[in-house]
DSSP file (Angstrom, degrees, kcal/mol; ACC not computed):
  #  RESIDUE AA STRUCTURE BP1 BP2  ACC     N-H-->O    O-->H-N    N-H-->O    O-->H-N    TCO  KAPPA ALPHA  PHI   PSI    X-CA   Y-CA   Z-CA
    1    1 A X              0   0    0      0, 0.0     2,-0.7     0, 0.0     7,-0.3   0.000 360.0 360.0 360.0 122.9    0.0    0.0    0.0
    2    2 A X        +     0   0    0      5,-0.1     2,-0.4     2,-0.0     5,-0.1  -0.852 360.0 171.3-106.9 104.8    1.7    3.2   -1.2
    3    3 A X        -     0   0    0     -2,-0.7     5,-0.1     3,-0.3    28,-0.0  -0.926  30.9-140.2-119.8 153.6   -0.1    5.8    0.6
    4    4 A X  S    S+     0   0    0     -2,-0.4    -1,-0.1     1,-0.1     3,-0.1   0.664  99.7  25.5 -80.0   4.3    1.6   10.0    0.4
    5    5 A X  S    S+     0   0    0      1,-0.3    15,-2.5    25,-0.1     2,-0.6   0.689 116.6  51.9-137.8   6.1    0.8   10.8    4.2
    6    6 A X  E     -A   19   0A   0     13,-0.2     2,-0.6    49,-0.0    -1,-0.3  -1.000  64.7-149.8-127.6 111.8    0.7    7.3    6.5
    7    7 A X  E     -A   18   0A   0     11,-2.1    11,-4.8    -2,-0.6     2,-0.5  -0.867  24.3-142.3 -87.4 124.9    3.5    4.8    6.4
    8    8 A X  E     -A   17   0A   0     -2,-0.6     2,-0.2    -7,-0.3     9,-0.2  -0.791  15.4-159.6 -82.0 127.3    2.0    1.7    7.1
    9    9 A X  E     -A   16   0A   0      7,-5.1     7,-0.7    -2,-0.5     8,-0.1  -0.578   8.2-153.9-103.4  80.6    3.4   -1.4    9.2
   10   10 A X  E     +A   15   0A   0     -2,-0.2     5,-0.2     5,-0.2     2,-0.1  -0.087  23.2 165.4 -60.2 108.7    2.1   -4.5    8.7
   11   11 A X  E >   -A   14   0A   0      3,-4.2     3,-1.0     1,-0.0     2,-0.8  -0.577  63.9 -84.5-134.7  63.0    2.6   -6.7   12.0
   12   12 A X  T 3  S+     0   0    0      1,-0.3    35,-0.1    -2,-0.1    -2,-0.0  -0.620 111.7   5.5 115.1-135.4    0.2   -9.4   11.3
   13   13 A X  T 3  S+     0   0    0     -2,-0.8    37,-2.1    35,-0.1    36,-1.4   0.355 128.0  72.4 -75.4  -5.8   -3.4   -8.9   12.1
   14   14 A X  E <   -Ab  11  50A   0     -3,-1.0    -3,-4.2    35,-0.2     2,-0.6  -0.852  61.9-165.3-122.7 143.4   -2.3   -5.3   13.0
   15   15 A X  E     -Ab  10  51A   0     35,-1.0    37,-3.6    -2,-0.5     2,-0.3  -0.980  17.4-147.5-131.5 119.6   -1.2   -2.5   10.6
   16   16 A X  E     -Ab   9  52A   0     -7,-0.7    -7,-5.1    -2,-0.6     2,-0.5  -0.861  19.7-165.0 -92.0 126.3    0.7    0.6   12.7
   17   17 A X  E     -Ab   8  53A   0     35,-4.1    37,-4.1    -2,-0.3     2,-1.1  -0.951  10.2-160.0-131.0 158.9    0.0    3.6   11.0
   18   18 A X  E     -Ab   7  54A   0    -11,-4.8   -11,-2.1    -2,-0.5    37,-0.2  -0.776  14.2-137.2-131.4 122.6    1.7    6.7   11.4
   19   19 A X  E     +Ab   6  55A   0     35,-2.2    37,-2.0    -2,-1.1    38,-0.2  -0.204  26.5 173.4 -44.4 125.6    0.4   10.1   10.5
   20   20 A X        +     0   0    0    -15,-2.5     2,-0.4    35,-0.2    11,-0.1  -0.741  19.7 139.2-150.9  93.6    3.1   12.2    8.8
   21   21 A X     >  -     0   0    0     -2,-0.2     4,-1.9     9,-0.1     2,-0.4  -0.936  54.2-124.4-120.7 115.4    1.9   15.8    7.4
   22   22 A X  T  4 S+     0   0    0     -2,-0.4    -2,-0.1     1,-0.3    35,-0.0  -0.793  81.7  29.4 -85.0 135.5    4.7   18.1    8.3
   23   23 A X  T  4 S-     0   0    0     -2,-0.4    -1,-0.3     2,-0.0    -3,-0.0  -0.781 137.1 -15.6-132.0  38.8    4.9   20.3    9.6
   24   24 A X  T  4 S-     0   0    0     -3,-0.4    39,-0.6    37,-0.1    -2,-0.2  -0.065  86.6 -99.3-130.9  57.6    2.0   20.0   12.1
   25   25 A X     <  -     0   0    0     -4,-1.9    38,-0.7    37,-0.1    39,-0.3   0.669  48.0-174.3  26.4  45.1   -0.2   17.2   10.9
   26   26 A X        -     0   0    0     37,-0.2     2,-0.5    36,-0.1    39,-0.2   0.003  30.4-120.8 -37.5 170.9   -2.8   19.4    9.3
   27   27 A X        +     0   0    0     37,-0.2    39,-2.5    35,-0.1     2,-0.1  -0.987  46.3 177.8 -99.0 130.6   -5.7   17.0    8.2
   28   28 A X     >  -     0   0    0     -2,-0.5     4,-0.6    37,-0.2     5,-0.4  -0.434  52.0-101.3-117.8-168.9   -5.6   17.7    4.8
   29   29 A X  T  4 S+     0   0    0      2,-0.2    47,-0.1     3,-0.2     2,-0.1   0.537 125.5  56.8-103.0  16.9   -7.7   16.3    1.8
   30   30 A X  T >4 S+     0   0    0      3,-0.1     3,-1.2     2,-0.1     4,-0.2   0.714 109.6  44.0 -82.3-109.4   -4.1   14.0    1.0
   31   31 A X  T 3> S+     0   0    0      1,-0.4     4,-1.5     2,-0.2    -2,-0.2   0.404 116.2  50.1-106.8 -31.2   -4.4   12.6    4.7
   32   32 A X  H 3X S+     0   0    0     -4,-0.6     4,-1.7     2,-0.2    -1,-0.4   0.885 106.1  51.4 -73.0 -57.3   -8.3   12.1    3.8
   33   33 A X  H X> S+     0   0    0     -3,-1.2     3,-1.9    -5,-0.4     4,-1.3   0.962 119.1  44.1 -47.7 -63.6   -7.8   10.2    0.4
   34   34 A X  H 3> S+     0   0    0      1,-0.3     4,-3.3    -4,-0.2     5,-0.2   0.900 110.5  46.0 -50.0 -45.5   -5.5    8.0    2.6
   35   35 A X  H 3< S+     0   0    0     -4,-1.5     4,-0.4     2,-0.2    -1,-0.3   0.700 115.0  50.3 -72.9 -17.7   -7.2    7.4    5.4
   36   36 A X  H XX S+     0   0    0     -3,-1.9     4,-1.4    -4,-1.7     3,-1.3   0.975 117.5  45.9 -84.3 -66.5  -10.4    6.7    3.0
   37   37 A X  H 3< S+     0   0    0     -4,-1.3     4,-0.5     2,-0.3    -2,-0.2   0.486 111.2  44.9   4.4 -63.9   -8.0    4.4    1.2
   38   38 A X  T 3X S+     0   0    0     -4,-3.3     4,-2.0    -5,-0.2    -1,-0.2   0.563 113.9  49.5 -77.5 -18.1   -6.3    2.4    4.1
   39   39 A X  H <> S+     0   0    0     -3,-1.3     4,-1.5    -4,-0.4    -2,-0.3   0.821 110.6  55.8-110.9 -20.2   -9.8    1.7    6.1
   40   40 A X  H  X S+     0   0    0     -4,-1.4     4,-2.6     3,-0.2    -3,-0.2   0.771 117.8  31.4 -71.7 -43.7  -11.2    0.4    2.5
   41   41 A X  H  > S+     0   0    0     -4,-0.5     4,-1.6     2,-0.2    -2,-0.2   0.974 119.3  53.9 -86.8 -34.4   -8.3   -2.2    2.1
   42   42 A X  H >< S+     0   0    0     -4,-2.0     3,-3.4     1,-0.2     6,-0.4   0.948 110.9  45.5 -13.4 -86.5   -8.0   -2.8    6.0
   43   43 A X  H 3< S+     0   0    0     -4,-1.5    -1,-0.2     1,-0.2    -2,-0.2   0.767 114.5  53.0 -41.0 -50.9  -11.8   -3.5    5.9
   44   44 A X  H 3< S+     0   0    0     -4,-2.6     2,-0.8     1,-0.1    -1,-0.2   0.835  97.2  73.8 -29.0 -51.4  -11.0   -6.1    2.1
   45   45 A X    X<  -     0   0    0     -3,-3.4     3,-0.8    -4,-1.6    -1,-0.1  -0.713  68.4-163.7-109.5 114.9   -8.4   -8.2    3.8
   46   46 A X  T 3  S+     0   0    0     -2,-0.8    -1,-0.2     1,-0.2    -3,-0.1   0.590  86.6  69.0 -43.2 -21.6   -9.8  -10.5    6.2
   47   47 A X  T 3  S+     0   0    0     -5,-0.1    -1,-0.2   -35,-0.1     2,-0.2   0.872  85.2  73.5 -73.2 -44.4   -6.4  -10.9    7.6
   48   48 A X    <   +     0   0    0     -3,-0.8   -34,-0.1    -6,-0.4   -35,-0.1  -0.417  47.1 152.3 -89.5 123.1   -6.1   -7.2    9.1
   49   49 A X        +     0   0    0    -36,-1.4    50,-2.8    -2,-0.2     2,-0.5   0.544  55.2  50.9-140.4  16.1   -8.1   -6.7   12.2
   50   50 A X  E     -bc  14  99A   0    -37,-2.1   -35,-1.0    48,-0.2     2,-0.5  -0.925  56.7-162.4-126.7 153.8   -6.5   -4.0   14.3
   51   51 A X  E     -bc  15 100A   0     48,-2.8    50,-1.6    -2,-0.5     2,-0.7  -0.952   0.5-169.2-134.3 121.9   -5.3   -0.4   13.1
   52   52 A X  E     -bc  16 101A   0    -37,-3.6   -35,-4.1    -2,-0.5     2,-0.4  -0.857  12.7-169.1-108.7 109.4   -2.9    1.1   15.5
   53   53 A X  E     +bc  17 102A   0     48,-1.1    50,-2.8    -2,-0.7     2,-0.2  -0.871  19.3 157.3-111.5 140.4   -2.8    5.1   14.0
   54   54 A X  E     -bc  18 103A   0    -37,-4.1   -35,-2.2    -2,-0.4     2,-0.1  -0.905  40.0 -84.7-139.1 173.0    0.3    7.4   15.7
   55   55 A X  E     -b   19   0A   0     48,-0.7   -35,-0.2   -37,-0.2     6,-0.1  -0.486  10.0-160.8 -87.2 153.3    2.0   10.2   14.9
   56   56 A X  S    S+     0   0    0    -37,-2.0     2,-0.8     4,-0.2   -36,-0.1   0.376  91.2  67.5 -43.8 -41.1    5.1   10.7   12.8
   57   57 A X  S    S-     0   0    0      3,-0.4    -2,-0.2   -38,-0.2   -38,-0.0  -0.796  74.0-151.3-120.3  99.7    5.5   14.3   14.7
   58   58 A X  S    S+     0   0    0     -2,-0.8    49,-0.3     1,-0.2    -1,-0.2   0.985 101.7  42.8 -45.4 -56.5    6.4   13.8   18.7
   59   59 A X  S    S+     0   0    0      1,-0.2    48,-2.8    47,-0.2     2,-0.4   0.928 113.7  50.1 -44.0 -60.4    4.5   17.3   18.9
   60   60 A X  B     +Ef 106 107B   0     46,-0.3    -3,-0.4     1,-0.2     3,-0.2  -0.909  36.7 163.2 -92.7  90.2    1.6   16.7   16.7
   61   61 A X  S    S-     0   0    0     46,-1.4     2,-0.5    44,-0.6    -1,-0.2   0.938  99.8 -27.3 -55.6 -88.1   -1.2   13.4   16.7
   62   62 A X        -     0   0    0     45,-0.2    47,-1.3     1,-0.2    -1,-0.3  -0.998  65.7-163.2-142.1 122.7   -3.6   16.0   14.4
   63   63 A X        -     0   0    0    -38,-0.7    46,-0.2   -39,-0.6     2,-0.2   0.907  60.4 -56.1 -69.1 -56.2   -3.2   19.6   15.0
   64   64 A X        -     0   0    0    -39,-0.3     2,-0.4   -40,-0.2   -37,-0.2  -0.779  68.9 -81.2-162.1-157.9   -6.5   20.9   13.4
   65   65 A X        -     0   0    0     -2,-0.2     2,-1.2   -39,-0.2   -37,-0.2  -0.986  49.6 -96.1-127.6 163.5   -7.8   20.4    9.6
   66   66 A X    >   -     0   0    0    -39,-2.5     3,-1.6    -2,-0.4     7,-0.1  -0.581  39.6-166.9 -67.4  78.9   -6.5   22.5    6.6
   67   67 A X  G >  S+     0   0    0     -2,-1.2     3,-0.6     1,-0.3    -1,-0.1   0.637  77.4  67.4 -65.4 -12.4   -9.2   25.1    6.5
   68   68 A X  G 3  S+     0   0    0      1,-0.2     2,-0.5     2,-0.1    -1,-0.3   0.765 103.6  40.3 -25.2 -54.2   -8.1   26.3    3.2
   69   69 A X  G <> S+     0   0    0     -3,-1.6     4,-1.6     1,-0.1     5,-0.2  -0.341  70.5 130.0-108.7  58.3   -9.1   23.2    1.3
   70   70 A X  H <> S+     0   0    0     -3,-0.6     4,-1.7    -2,-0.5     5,-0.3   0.891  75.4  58.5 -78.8 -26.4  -12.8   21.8    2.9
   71   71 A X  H  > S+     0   0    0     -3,-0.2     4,-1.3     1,-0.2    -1,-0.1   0.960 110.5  37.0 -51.9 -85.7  -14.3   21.5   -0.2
   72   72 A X  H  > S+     0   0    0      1,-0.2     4,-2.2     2,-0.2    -1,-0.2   0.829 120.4  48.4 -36.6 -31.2  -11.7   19.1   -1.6
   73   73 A X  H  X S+     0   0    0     -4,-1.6     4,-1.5     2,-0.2     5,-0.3   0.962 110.0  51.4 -65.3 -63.0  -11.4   17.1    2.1
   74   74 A X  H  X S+     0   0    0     -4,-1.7     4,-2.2    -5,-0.2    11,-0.3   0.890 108.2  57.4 -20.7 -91.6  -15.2   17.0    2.2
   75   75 A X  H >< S+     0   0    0     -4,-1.3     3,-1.0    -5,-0.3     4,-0.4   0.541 107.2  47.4  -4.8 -92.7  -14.6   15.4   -1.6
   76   76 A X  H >X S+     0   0    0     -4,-2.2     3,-1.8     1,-0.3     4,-0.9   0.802 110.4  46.9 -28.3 -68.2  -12.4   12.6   -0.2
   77   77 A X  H 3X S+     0   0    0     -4,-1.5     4,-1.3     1,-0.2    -1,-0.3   0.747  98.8  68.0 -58.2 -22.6  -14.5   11.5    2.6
   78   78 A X  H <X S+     0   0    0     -4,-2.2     4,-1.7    -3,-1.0    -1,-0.2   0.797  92.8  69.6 -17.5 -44.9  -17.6   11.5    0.2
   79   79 A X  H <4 S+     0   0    0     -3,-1.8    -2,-0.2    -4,-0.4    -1,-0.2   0.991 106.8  30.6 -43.7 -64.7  -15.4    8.6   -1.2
   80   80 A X  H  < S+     0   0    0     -4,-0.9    -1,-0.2     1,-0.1    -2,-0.2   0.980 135.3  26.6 -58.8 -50.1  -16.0    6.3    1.9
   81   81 A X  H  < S-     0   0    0     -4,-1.3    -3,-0.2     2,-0.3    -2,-0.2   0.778  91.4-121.3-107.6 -24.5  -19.4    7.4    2.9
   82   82 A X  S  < S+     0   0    0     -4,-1.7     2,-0.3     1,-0.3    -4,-0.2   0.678  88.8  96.4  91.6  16.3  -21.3    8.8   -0.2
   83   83 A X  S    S-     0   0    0     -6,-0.2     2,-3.6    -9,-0.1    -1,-0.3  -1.000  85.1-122.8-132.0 127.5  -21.5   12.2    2.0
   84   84 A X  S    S+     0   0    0     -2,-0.3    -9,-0.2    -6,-0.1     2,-0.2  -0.356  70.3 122.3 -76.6  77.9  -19.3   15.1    2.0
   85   85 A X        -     0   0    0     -2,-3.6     4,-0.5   -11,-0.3     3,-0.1  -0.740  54.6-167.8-173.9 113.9  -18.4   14.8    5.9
   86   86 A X  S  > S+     0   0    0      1,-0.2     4,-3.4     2,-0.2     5,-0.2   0.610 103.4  59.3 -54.9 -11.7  -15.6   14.4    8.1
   87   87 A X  H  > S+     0   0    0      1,-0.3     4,-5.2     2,-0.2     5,-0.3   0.969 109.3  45.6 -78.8 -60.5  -18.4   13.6   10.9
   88   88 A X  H  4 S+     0   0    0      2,-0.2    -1,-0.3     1,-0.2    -2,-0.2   0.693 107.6  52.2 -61.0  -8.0  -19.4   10.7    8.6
   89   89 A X  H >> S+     0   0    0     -4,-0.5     3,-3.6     2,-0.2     4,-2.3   0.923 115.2  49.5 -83.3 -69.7  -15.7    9.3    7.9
   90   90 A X  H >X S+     0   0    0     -4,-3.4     4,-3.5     1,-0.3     3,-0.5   0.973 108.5  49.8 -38.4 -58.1  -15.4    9.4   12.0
   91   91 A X  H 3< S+     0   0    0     -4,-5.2    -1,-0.3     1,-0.3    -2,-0.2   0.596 112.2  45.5 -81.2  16.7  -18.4    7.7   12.4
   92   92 A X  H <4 S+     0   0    0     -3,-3.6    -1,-0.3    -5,-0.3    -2,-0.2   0.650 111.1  50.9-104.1 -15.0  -17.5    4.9   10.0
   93   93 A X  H X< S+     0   0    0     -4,-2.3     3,-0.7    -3,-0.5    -2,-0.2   0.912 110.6  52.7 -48.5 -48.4  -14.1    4.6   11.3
   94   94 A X  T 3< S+     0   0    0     -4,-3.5    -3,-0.1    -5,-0.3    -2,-0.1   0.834 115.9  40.6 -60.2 -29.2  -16.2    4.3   14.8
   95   95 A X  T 3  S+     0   0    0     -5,-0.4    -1,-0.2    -4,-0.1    -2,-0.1   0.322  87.5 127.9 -90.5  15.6  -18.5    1.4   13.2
   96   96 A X    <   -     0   0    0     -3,-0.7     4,-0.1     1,-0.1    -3,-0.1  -0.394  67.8-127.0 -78.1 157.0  -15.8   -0.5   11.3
   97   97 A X  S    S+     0   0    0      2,-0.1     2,-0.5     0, 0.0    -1,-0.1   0.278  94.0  86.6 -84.7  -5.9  -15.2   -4.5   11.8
   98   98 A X  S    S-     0   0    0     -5,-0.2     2,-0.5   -48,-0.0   -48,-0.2  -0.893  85.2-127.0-114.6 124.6  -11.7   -3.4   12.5
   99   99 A X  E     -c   50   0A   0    -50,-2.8   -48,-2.8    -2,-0.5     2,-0.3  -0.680  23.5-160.4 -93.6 143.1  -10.5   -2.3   15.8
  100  100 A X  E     -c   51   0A   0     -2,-0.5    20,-1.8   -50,-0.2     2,-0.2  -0.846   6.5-168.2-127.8 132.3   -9.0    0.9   15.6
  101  101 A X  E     -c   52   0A   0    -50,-1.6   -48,-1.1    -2,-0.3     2,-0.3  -0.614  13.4-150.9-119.3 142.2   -6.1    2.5   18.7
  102  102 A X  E     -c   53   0A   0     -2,-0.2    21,-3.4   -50,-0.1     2,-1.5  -0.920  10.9-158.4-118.3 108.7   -5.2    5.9   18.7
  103  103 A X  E     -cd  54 123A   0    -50,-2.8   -48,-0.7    -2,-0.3     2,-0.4  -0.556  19.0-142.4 -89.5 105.0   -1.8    5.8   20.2
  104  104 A X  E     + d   0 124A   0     -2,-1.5    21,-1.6    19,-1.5     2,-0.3  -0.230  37.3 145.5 -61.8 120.0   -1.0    9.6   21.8
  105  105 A X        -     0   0    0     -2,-0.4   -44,-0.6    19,-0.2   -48,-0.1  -0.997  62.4  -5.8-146.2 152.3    1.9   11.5   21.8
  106  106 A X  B    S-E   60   0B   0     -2,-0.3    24,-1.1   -46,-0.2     2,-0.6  -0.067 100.5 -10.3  63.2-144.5    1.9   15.2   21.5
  107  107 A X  B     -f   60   0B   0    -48,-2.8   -46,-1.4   -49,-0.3     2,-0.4  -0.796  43.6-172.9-109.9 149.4   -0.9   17.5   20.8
  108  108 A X        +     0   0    0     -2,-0.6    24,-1.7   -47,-0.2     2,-0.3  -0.928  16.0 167.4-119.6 103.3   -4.8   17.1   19.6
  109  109 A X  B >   -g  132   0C   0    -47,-1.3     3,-3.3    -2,-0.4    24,-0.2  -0.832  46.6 -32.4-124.3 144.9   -6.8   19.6   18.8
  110  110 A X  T >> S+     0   0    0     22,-2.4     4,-1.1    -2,-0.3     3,-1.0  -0.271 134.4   6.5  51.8-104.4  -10.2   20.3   17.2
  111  111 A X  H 3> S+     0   0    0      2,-0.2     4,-1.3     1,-0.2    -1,-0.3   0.585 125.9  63.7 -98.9  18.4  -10.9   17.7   14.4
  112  112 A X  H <> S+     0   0    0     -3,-3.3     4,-2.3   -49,-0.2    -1,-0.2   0.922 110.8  49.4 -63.6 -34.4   -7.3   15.5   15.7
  113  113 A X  H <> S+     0   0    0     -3,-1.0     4,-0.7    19,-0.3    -2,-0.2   0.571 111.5  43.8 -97.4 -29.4  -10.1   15.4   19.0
  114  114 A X  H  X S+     0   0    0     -4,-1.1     4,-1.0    -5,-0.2    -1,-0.2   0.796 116.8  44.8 -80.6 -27.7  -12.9   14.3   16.8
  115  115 A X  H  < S+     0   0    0     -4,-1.3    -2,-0.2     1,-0.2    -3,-0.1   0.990 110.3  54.5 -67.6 -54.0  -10.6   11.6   14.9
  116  116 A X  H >< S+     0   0    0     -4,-2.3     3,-3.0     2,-0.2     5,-0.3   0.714 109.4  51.1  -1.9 -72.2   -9.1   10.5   18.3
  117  117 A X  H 3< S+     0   0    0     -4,-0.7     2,-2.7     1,-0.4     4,-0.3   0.843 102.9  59.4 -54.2-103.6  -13.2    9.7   19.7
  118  118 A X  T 3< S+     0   0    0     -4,-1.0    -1,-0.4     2,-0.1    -2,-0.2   0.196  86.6  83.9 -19.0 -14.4  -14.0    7.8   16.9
  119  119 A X  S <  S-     0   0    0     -3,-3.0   -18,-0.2    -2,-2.7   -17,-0.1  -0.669  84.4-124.2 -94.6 162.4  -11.2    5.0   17.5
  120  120 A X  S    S+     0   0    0    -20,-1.8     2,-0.2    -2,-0.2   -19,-0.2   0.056  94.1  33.7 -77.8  21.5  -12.4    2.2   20.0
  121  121 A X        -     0   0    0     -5,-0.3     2,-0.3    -4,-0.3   -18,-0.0  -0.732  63.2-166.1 164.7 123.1   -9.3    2.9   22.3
  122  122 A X        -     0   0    0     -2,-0.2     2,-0.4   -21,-0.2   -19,-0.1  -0.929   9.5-176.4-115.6 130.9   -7.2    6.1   23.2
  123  123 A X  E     -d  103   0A   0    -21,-3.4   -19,-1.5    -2,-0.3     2,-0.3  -0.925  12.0-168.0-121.5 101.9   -3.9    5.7   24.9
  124  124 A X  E     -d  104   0A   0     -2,-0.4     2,-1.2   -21,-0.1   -19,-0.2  -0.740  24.7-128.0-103.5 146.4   -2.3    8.6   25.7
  125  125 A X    >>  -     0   0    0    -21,-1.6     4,-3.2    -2,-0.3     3,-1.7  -0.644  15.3-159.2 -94.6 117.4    1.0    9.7   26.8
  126  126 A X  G >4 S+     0   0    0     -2,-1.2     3,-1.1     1,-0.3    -1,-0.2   0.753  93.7  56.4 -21.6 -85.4    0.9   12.0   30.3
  127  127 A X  G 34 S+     0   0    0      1,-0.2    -1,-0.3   -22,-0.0   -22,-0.1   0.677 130.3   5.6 -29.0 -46.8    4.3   13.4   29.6
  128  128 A X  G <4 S+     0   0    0     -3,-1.7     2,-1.0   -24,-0.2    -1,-0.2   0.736  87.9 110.8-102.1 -24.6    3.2   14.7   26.2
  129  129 A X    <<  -     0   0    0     -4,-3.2     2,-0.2    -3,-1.1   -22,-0.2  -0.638  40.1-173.1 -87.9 100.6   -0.4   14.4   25.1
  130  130 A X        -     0   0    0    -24,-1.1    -1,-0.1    -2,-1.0   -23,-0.0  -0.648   4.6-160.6  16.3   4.1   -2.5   17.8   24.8
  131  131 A X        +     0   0    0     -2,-0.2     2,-0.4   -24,-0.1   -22,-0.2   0.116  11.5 173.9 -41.2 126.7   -6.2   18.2   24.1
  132  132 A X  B     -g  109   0C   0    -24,-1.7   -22,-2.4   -22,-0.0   -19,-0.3  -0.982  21.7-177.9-140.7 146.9   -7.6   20.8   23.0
  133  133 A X        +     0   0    0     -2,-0.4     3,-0.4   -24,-0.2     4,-0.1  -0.735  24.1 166.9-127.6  67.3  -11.2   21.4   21.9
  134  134 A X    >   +     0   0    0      1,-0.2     3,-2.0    -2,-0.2     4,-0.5   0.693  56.4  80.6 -74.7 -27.9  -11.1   25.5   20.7
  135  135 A X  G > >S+     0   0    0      1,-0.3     5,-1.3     2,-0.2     3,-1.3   0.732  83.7  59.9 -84.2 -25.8  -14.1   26.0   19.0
  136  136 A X  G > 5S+     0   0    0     -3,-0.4     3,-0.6     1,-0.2    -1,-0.3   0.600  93.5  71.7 -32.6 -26.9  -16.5   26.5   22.4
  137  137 A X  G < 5S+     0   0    0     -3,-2.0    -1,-0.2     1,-0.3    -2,-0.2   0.692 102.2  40.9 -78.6 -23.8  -14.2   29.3   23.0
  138  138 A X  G < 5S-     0   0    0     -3,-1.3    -1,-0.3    -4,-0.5    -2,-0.2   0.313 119.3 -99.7-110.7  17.7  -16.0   31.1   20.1
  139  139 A X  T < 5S+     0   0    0     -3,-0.6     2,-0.2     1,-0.2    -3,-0.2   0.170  87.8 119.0 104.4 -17.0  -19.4   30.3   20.6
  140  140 A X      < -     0   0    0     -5,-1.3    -1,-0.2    -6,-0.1    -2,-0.2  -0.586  62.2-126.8 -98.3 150.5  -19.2   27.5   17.9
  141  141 A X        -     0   0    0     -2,-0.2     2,-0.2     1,-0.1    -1,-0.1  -0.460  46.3 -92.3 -85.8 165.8  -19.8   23.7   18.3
  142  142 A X        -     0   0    0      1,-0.1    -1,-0.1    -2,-0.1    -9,-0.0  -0.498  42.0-108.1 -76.4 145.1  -16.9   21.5   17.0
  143  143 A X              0   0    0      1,-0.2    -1,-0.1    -2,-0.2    -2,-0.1   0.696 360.0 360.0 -20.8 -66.9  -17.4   20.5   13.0
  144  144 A X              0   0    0    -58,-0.1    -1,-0.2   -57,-0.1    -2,-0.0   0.400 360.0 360.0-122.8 360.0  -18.1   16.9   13.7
């Protein structure tokens, strides 16, 4: 699987992936195409039944999404869900035959904090690991 923003590690039944958008793990609509992408062939091969997703970036899990490009992300998660909506990409990650880890390091904010929810399992590390939920701070509920 050649994907441009998760290196995959295939350790069995379990595939590590690790988020790498420098230079803070926007979510972007390349890290949507993938993620649409990886949970489609996951889901194919009866062999894979865990997804373990971490970061690439000690700092960063998922910083925010790329609000420049929503049209096009929206676009990409349509792929999976036949809706243009990161809410619906989480919640089919959240329904998936596959059990899905989000191992923490660094920081999660906004929809990094929506992908996070949506796995069956959050592990976080104390030392590092960050949440942040901003959009209450301006009156607005978060996208998803």
């Amino acid at each position: 699987m050649v994907l441009e923003t998760l290196k995959v590690h295939d350790e069995g039944a379990v595939l590590v992936v690790e988020i790498a958008v420098p230079p803070m793990n926007l979510l972007t609509p390349e890290l949507v195409r993938d993620l649409v992408a990886l949970i489609q062939e996951a889901e194919a091969n009866d062999a894979v039944q865990v997804l373990v997703f971490k970061s690439a970036d000690p700092d960063y899990f998922i910083s925010h999404v790329d609000l420049t490009r929503i049209d096009e992300y929206r676009a990409e998660a349509a792929k999976l869900t036949g809706e243009p909506s990161l809410a619906l990409l989480f919640r089919y990650l959240s329904t998936s035959r596959l059990v899905t880890i989000a191992q923490i390091d660094g920081r999660v904010r906004a929809v990094g904090s929506e992908f996070v929810l949506a796995t069956d399992m959050r592990f976080a590390a104390r030392e590092s690991a960050v949440f942040s939920q901003f959009e209450p701070a301006f009156g607005l509920l978060p996208g998803g």
